[in-house]
C-alpha positions as protocol buffer text, in pm:
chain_id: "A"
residue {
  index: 1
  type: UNK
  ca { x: 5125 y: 3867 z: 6499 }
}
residue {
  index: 2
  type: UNK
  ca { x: 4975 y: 3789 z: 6138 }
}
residue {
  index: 3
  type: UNK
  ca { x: 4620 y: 3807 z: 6048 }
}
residue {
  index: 4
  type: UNK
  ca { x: 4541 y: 3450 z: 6148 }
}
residue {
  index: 5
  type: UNK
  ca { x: 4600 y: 3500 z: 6505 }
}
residue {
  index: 6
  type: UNK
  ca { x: 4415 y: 3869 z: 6449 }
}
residue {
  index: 7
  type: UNK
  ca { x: 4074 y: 3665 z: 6356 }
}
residue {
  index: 8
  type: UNK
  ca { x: 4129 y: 3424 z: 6647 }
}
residue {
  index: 9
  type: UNK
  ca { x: 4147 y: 3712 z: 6902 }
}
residue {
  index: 10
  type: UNK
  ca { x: 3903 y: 3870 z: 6808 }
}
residue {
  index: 11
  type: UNK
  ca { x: 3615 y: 3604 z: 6608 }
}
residue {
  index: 12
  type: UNK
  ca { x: 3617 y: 3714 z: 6257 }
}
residue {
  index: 13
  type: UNK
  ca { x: 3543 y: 3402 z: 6032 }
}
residue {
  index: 14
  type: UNK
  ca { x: 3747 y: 3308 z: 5795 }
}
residue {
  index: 15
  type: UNK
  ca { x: 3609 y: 3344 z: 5411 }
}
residue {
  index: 16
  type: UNK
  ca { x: 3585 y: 2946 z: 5374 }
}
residue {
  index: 17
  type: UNK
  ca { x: 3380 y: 2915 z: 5703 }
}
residue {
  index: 18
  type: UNK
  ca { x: 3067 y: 3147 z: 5510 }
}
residue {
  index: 19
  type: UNK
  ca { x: 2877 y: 2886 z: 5358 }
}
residue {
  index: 20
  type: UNK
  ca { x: 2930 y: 2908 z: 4915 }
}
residue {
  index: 21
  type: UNK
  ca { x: 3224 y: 3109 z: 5030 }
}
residue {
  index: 22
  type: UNK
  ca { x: 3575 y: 3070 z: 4905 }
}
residue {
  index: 23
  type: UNK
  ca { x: 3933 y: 3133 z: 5023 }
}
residue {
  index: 24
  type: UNK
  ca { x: 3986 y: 3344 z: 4758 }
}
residue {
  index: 25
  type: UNK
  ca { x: 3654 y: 3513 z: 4684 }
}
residue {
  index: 26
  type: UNK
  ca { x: 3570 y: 3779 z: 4456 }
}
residue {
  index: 27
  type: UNK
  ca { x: 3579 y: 4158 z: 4581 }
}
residue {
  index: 28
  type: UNK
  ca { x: 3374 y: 4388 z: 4444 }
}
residue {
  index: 29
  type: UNK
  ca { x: 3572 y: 4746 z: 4325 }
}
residue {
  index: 30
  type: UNK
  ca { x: 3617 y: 4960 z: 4650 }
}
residue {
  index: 31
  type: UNK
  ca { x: 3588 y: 4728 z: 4885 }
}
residue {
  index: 32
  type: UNK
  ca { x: 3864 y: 4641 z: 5138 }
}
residue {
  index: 33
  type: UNK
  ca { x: 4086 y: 4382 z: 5009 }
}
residue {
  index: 34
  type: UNK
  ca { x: 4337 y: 4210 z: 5265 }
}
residue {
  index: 35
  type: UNK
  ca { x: 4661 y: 4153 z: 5136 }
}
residue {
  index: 36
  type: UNK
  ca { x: 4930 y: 3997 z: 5417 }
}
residue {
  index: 37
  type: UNK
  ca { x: 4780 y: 4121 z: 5701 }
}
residue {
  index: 38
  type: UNK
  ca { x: 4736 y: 4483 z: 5591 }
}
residue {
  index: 39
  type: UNK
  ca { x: 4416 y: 4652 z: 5395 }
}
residue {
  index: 40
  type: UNK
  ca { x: 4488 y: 4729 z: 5032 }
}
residue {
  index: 41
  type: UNK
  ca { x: 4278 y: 5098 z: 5007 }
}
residue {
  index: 42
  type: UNK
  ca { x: 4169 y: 5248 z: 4670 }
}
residue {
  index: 43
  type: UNK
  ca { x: 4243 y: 5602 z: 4572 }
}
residue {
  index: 44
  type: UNK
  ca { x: 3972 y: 5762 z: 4719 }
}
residue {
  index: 45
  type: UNK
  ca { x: 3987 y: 5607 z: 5027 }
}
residue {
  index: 46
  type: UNK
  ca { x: 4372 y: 5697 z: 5083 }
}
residue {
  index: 47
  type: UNK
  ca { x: 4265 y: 6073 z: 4996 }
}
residue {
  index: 48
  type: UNK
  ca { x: 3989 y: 6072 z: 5248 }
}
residue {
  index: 49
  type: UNK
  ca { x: 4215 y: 5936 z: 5512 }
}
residue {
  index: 50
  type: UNK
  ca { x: 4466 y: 6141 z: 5393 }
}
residue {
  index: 51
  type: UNK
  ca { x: 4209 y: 6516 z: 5446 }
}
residue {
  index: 52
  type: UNK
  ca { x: 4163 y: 6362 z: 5757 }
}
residue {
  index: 53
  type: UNK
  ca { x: 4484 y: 6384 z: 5870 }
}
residue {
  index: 54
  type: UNK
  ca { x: 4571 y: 6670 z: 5674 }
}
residue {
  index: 55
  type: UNK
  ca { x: 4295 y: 6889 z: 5954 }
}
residue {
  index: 56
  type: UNK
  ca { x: 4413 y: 6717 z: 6205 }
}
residue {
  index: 57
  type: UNK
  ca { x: 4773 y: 6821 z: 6187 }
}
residue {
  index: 58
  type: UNK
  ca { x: 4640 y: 7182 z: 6093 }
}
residue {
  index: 59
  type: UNK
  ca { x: 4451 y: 7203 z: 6408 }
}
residue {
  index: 60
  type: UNK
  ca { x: 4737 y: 7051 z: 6570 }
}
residue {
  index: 61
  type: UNK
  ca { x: 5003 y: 7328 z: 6440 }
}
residue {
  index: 62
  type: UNK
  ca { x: 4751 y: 7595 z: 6453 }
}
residue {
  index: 63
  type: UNK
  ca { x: 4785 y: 7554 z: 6848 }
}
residue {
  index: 64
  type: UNK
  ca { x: 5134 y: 7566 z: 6863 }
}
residue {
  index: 65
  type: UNK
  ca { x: 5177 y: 7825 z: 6703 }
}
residue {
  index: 66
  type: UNK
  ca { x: 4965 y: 8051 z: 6956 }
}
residue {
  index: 67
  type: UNK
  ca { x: 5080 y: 7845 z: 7245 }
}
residue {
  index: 68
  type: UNK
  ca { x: 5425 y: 7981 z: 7125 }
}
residue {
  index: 69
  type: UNK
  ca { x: 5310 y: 8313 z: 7036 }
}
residue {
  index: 70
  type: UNK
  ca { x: 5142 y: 8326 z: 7387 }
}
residue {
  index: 71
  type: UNK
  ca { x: 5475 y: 8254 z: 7559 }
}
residue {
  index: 72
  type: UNK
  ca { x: 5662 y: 8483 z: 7380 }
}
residue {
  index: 73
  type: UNK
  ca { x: 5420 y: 8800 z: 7345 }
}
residue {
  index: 74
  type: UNK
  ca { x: 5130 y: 8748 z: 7666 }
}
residue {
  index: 75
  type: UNK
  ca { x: 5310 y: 8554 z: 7930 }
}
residue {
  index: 76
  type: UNK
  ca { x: 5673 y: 8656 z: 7840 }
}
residue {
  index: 77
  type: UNK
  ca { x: 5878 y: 8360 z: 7924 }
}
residue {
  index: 78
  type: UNK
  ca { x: 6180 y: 8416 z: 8200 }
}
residue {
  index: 79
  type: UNK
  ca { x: 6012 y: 8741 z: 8261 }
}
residue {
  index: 80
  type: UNK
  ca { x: 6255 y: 8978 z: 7999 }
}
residue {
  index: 81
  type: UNK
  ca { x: 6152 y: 9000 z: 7609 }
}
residue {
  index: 82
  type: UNK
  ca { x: 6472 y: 8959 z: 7427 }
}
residue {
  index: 83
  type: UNK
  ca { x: 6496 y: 8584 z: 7592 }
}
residue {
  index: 84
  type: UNK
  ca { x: 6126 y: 8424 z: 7578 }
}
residue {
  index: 85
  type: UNK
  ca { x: 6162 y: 8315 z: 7239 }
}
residue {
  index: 86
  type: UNK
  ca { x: 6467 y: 8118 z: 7268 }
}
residue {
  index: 87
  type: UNK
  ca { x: 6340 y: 7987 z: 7642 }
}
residue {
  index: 88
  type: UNK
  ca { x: 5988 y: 7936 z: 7456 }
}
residue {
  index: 89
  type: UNK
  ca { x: 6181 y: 7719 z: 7165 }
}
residue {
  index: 90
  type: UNK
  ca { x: 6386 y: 7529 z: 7437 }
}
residue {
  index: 91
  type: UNK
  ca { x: 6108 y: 7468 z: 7654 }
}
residue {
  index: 92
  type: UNK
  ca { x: 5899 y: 7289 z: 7345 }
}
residue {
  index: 93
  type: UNK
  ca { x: 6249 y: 7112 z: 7248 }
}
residue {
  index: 94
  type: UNK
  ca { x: 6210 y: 6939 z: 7550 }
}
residue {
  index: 95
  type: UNK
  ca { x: 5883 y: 6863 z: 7510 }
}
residue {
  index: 96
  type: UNK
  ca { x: 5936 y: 6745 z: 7161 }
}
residue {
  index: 97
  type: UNK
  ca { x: 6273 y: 6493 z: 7289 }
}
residue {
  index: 98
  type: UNK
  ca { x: 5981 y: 6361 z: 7594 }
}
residue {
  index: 99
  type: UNK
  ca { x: 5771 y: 6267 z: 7320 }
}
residue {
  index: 100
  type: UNK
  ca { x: 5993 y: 6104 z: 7081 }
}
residue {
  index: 101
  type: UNK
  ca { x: 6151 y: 5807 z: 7398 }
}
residue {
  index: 102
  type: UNK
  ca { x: 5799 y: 5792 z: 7532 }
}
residue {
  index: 103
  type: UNK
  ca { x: 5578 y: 5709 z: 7224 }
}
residue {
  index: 104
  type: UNK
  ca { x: 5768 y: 5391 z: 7103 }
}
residue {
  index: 105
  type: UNK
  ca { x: 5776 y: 5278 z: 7547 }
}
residue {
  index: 106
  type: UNK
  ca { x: 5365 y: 5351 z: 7582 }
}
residue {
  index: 107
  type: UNK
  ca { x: 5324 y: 5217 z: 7184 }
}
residue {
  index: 108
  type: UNK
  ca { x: 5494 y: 4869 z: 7309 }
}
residue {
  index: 109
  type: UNK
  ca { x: 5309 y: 4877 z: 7632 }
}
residue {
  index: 110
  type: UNK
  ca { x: 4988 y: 4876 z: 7402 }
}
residue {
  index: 111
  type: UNK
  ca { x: 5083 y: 4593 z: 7160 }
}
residue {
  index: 112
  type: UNK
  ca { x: 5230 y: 4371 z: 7395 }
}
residue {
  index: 113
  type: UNK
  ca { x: 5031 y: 4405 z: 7749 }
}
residue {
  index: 114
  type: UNK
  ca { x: 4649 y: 4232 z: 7705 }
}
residue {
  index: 115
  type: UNK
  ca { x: 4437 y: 4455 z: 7927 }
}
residue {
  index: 116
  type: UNK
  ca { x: 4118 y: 4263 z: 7989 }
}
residue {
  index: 117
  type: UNK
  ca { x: 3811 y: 4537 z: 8058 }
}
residue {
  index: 118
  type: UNK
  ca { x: 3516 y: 4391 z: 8220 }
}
């Protein structure tokens, strides 16, 4: 799908449809250009999305961590000490080899299935 068909969808005018616009029309500095069907970002832009996702994925492993330290040291896994770790660590393998088939299946589903919401 390339940006054309993107602007169709979903009604976004086309720079030459603005009256005393152009195809290519000037952009002022740190503004989102378009380049191929992607947005060309300026620095500060790919930091902030960047410290975004940054506390995201420290949240994210922050969890884990106690949700690993609670199997191990609160719940004790399997019931005997010297084995919750390593049925902790194969329990969130698992989890982890789940995630990586389903993703790309429900990521497909998304792009290629048109829900309409009323």
């Amino acid at each position: 799908m390339d940006i054309t068909e993107v602007r169709e969808r979903v009604n976004i005018p086309d720079i030459s449809d603005i009256p005393g616009g152009t195809e290519k029309a000037d952009i002022q500095e740190g503004e989102i250009q378009e380049s191929k069907g992607f947005y060309k970002l300026n620095w500060v832009q790919r930091i902030g999305f960047g410290a975004g996702d940054l506390a995201q994925n420290f949240i994210f492993q922050t969890v884990g961590s106690y949700i690993l330290f609670f199997y191990t040291d609160v719940y004790i896994l399997t019931g005997d000490t010297s084995k919750a770790a390593s049925a902790a660590g194969t329990l969130m393998l698992i989890q982890s080899v789940i995630d990586v088939i389903w993703s790309p299946i429900v990521g497909t589903f998304v792009i290629y299935v048109n829900i309409k919401i009323k």
